[in-house]
C-alpha positions as CSV (number, residue, x, y, z in Angstrom):
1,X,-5.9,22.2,15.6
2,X,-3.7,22.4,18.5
3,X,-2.7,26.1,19.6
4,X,0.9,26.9,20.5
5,X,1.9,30.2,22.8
6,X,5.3,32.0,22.5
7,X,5.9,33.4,26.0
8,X,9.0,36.0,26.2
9,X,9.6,39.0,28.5
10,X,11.1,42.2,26.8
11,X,14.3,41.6,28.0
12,X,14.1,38.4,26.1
13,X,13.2,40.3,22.4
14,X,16.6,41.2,21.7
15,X,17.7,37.5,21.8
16,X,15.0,36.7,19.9
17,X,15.3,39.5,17.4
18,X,18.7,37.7,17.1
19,X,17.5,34.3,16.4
20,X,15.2,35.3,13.8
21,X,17.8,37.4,11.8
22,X,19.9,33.8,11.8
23,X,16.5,32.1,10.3
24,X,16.1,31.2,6.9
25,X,12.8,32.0,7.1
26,X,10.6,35.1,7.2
27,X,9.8,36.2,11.0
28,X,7.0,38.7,11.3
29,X,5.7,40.4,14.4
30,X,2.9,42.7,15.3
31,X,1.6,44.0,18.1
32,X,-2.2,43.5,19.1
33,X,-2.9,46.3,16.8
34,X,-1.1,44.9,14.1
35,X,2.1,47.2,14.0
36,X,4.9,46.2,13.2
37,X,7.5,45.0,16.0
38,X,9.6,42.6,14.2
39,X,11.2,42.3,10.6
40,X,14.0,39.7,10.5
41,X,17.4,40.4,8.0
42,X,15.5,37.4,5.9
43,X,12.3,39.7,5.3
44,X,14.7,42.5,4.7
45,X,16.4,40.8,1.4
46,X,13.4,39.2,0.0
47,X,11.4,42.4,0.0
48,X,14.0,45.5,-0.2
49,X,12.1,47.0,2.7
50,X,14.3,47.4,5.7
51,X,13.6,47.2,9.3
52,X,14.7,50.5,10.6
53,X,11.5,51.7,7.9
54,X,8.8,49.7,8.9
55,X,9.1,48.9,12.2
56,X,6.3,50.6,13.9
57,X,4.5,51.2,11.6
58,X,1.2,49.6,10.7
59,X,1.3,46.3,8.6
60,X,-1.5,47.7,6.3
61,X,0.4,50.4,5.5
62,X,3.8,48.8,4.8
63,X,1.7,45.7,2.4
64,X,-1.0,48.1,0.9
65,X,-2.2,45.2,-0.8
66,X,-2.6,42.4,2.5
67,X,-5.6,40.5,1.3
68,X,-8.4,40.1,3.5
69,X,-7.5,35.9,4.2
70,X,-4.0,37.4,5.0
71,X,-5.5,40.2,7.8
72,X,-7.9,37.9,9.5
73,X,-5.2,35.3,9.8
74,X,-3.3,37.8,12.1
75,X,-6.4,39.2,13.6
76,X,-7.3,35.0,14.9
77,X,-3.4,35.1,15.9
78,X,-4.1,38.5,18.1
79,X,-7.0,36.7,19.9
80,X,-5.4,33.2,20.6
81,X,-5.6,31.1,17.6
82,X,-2.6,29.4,15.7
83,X,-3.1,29.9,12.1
84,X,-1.8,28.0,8.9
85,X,-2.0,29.2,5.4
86,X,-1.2,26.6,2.4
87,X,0.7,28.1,-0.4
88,X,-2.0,25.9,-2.3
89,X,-5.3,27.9,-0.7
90,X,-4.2,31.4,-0.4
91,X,-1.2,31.7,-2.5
92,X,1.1,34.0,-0.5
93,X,0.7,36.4,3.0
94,X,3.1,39.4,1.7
95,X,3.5,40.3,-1.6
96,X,6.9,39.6,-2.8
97,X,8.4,38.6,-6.1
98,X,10.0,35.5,-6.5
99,X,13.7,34.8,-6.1
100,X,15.4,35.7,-9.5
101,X,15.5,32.6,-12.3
102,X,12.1,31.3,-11.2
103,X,9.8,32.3,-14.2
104,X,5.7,31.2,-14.3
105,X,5.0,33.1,-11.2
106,X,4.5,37.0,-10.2
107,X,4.5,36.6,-6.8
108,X,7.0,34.0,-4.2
109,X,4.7,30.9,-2.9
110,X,4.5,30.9,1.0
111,X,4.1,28.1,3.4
112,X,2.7,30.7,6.6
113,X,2.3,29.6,10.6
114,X,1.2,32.8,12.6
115,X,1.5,32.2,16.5
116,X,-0.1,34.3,19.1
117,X,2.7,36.2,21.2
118,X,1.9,36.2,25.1
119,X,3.7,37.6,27.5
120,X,5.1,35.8,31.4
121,X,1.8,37.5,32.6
122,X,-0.6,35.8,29.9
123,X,-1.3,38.9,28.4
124,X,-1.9,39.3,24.8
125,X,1.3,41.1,23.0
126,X,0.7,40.3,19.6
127,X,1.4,37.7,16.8
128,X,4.3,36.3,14.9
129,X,4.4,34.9,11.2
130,X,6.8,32.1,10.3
131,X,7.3,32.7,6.6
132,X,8.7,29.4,4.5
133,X,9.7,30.3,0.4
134,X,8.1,27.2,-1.1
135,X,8.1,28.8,-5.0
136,X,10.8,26.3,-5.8
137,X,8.7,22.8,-4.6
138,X,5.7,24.6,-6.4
139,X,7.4,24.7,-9.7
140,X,9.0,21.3,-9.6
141,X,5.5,19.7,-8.1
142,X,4.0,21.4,-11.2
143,X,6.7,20.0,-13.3
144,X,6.3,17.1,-12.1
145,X,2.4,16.8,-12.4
146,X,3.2,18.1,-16.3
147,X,5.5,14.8,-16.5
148,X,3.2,12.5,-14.7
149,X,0.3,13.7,-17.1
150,X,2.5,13.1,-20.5
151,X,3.1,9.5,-19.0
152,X,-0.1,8.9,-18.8
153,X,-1.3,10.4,-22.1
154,X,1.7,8.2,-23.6
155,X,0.9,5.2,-22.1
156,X,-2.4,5.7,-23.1
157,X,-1.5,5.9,-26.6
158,X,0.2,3.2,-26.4
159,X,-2.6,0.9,-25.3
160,X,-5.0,2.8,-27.7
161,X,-2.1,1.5,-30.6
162,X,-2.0,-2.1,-29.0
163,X,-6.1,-2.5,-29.4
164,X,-6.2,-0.7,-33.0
165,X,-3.5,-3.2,-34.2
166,X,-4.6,-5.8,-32.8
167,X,-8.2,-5.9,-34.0
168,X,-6.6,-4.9,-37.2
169,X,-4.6,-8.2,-37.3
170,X,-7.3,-10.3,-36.7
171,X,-9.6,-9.9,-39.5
172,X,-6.8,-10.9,-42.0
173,X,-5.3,-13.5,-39.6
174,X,-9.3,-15.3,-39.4
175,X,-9.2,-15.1,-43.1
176,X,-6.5,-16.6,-43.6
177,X,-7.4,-19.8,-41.7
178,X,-10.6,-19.1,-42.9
179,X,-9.4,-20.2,-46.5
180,X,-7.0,-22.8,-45.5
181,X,-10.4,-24.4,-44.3
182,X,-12.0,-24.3,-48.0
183,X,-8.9,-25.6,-49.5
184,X,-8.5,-28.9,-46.6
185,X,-12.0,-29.1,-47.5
186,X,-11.6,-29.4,-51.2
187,X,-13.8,-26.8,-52.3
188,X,-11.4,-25.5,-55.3
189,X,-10.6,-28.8,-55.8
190,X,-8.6,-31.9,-54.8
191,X,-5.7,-31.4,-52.5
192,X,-3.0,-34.3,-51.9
193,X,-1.9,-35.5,-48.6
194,X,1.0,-33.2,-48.7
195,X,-0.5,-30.1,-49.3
196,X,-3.1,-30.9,-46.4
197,X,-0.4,-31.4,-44.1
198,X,0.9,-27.9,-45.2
199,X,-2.6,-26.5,-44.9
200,X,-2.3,-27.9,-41.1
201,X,0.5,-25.8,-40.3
202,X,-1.0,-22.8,-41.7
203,X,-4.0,-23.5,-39.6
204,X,-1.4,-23.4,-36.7
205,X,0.3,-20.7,-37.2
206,X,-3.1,-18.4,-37.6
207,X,-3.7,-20.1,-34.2
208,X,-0.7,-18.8,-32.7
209,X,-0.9,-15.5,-34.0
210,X,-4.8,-15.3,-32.7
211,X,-3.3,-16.0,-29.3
212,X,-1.0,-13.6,-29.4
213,X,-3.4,-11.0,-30.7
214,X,-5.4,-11.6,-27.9
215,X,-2.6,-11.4,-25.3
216,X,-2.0,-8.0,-26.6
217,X,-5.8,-6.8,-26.6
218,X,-6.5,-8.3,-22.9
219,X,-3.3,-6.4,-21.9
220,X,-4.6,-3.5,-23.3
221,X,-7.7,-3.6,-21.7
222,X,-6.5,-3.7,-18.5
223,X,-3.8,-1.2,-18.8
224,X,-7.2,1.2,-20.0
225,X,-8.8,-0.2,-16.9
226,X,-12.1,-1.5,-19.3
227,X,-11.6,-5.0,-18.2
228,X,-13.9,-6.2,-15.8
229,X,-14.9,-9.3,-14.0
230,X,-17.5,-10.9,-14.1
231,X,-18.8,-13.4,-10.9
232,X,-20.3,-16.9,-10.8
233,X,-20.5,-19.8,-8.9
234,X,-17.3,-21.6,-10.5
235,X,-15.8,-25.2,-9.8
236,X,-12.0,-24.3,-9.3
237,X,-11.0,-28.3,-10.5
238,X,-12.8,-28.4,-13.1
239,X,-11.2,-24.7,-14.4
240,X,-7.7,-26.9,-14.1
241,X,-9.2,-29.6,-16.2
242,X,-10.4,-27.3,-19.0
243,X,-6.8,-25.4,-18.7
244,X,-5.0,-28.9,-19.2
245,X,-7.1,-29.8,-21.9
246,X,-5.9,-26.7,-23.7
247,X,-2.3,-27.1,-23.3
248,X,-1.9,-30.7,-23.3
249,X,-1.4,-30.1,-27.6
250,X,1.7,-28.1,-26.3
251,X,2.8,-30.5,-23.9
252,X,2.7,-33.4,-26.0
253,X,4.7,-31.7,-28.7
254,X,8.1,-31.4,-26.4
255,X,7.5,-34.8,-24.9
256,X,7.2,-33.4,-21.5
257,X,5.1,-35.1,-18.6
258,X,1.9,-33.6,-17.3
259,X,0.9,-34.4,-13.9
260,X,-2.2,-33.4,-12.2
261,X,-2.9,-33.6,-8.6
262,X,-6.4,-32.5,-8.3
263,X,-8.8,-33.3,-5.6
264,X,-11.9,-35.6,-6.9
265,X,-14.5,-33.7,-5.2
266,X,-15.4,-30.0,-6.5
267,X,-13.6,-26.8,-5.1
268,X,-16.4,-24.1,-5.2
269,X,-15.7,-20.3,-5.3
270,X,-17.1,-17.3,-7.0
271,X,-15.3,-15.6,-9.5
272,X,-14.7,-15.2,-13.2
273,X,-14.2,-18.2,-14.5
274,X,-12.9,-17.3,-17.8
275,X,-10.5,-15.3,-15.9
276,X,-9.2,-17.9,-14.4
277,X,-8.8,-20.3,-17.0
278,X,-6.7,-17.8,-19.0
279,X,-4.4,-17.2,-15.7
280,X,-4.3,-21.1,-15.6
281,X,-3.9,-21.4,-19.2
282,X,-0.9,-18.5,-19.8
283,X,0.7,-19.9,-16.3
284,X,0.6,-23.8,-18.2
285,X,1.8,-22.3,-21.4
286,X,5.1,-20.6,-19.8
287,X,5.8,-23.3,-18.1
288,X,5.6,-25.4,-21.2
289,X,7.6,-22.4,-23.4
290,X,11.3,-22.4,-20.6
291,X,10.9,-26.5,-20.0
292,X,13.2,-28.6,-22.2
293,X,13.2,-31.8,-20.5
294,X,10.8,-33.2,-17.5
295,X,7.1,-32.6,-16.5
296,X,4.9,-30.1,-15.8
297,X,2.8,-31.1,-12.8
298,X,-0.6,-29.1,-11.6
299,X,-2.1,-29.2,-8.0
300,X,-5.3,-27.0,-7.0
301,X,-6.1,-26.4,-2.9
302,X,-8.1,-24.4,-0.9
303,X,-6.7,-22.7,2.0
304,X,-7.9,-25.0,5.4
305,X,-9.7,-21.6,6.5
306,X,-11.5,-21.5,3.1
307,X,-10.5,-18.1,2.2
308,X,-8.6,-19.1,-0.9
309,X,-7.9,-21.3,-3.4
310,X,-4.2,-22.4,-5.2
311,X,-3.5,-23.1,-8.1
312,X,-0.2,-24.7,-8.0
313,X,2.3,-25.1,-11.3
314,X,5.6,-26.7,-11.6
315,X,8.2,-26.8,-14.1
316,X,11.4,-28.7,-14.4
317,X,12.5,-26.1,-16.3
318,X,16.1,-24.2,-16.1
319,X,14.8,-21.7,-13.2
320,X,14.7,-18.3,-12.5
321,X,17.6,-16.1,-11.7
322,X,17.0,-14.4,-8.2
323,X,17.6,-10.8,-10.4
324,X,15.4,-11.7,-13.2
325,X,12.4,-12.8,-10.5
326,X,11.9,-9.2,-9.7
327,X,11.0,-8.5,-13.4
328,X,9.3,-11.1,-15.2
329,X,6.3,-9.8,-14.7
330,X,7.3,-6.6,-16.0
331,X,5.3,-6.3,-19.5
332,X,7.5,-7.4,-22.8
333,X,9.9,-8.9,-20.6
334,X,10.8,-12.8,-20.7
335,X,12.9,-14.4,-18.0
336,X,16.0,-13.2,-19.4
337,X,15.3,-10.3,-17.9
338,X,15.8,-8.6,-21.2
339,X,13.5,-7.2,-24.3
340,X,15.1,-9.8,-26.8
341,X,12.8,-12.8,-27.5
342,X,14.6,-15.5,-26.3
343,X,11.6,-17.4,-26.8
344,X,8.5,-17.1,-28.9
345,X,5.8,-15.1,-27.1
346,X,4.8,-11.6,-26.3
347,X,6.0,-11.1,-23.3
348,X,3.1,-10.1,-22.0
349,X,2.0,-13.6,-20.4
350,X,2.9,-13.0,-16.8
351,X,2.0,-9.4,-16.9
352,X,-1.1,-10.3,-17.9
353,X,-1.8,-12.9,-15.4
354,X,-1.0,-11.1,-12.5
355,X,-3.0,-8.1,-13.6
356,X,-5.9,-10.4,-13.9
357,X,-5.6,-12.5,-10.3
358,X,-5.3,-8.7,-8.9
359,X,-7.9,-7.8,-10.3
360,X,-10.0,-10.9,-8.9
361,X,-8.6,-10.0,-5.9
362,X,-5.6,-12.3,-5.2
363,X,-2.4,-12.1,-6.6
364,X,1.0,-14.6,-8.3
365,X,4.1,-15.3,-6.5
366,X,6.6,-17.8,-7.9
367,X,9.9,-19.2,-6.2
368,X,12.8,-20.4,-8.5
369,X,16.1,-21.6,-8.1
370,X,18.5,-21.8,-11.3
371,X,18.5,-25.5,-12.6
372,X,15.9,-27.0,-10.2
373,X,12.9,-25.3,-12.3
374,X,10.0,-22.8,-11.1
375,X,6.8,-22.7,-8.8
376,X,4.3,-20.3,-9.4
377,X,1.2,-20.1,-7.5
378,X,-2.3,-18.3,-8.6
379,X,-3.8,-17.8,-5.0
380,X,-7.2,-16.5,-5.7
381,X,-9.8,-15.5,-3.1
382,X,-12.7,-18.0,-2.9
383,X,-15.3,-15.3,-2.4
């Protein structure tokens, strides 16, 4: 810690009697026997005790209760040493009550610098305290660690809620498609052409709702912190393929085209591949959900240092609003920049996605412009 020296002569203590009286602050002097030589008009209101009464006398016997961190804090000051004492460690240096309408505390919070005083000659004359109230910043730091803490609590419910619904939803969801299965299959007897094709869709729907089910649990997961990945030796292009296989159902069903411009040779990394797949796949799938009219085209890289690899998707979709950029991937928000569901979904796929390359150790950006369709890349580390 680096030591400071106040020099002054004793012509200069009236003028610095003056200064302090000015100070917001408490200014404290003793001499090198620890009597009192200076109480400043700030000391004076916050304790009662005026100056004309305590000056010299000693400080022990004006604070009959200066606790032993408190003493030898002046005593280091006497002898040379700048001292510092955190309203977080030791609490206070004088005992004084806090300013009226501050409740939760019996004494004022002090931030405390004591500086050896010296005079033009070197010599020793003593120590002054700089004395900061800081019971005000205590009570709204604790106020604020009281918020932060119900936050988390709240958003921990929430997730808790998320995963309990979620795994709710799914056992009647799987039996549901489960029976559809028995009746396509004819086991409570024969069903016509029409009814099969009905049976289809319900089949469909339990798919969707599964996927959404899932979206919610993964997000849950990560917003608990429990998911976790899990590295292999992956092929990055044939993680695209398996992510176009998935979606080309979806792709089909708008009449969009699907390009993919992937390099014929392997791109090898270590990472979670399932991770990955479901970045690619929810990445595929958004695009697919905001395009209308066009194609969807794919490209995977790696960086020409080898560091990364990307995972490149394009829409011809109606773009991205430079506002609503900042917050798609904001959880339960769609590009609209809004809560309302302007488009089936949770919400949650973007969220998700970046979460999850973050978590593998790389990261999403996207670039839009409105009418000339979106860009995002999944630039994950290769190792």
């Amino acid at each position: 810690m680096s030591e400071r020296r106040i020099r002054f002569s004793d012509a200069q203590a009236p003028m610095l009697r003056e200064i302090g009286d000015v100070l917001d602050v408490g200014v404290l002097s003793v001499d090198e026997a620890l009597v009192i030589t200076g109480w400043n008009r700030w000391l004076e209101t916050a304790t009662g005790k005026r100056a004309a009464g305590v000056i010299g006398k000693p400080l022990a016997v004006v604070e009959p209760n200066l606790r032993p961190a408190a003493r030898n804090a002046f005593e280091q000051a006497v002898h040379g040493s700048t001292v510092v004492l955190s309203h977080r460690l030791h609490g206070y240096l004088l005992d004084i009550p806090p300013a009226s309408g501050i409740d939760g505390f019996r004494r004022m919070q002090q931030s405390v610098r004591i500086l050896p005083l010296h005079s033009d000659d070197g010599a020793t004359r003593g120590a002054v305290a700089i004395i900061q109230d800081v019971t005000e910043r205590v009570v709204r730091e604790e106020e604020l660690r009281v918020a932060m803490e119900a936050a988390q609590s709240a958003n921990q419910a929430k997730s808790s809620f998320l995963a309990a619904m979620s795994h709710e939803l799914r056992t009647p969801i799987g039996a549901m498609s489960g029976y559809a299965d028995l009746l396509g299959d004819g086991i409570f007897g024969p069903v016509s052409d029409t009814q099969r094709a009905q049976l289809v869709r319900i089949k469909t729907v339990g798919r969707h709702l599964l996927d959404i089910v899932e979206e919610i649990l993964a997000f849950a997961r990560i917003e608990a912190g429990r998911e976790e990945a899990h590295l292999a030796d992956a092929d990055a292009v044939a993680i695209a393929r398996e992510a176009l296989v998935a979606v080309e159902p979806l792709v089909g069903r708008k009449g969009l085209g699907l390009r993919a411009d992937l390099p014929s040779s392997p791109i090898h990394m270590r990472t979670d591949a399932v991770k990955v797949r479901q970045i690619l796949i929810n990445l595929l799938g958004n695009a697919v959900k905001f395009t209308d009219a066009g194609q969807i085209s794919v490209r995977v890289c790696a960086a020409p240092d080898g560091a990364t690899v990307d995972f490149v998707i394009a829409d011809t979709g109606p773009g991205i609003s430079e506002s609503d950029i900042r917050r798609i991937f904001e959880p339960f928000v769609q590009a609209s920049g809004s809560f309302a569901r302007t488009h089936e979904g949770t919400g949650l796929g973007l969220s998700v996605s970046r979460k999850l390359a973050r978590l593998l150790g790389g990261d999403i950006s996207v670039t839009s412009k409105t009418g000339t369709g979106s860009v995002f890349t999944a630039s994950l580390p290769a190792r």
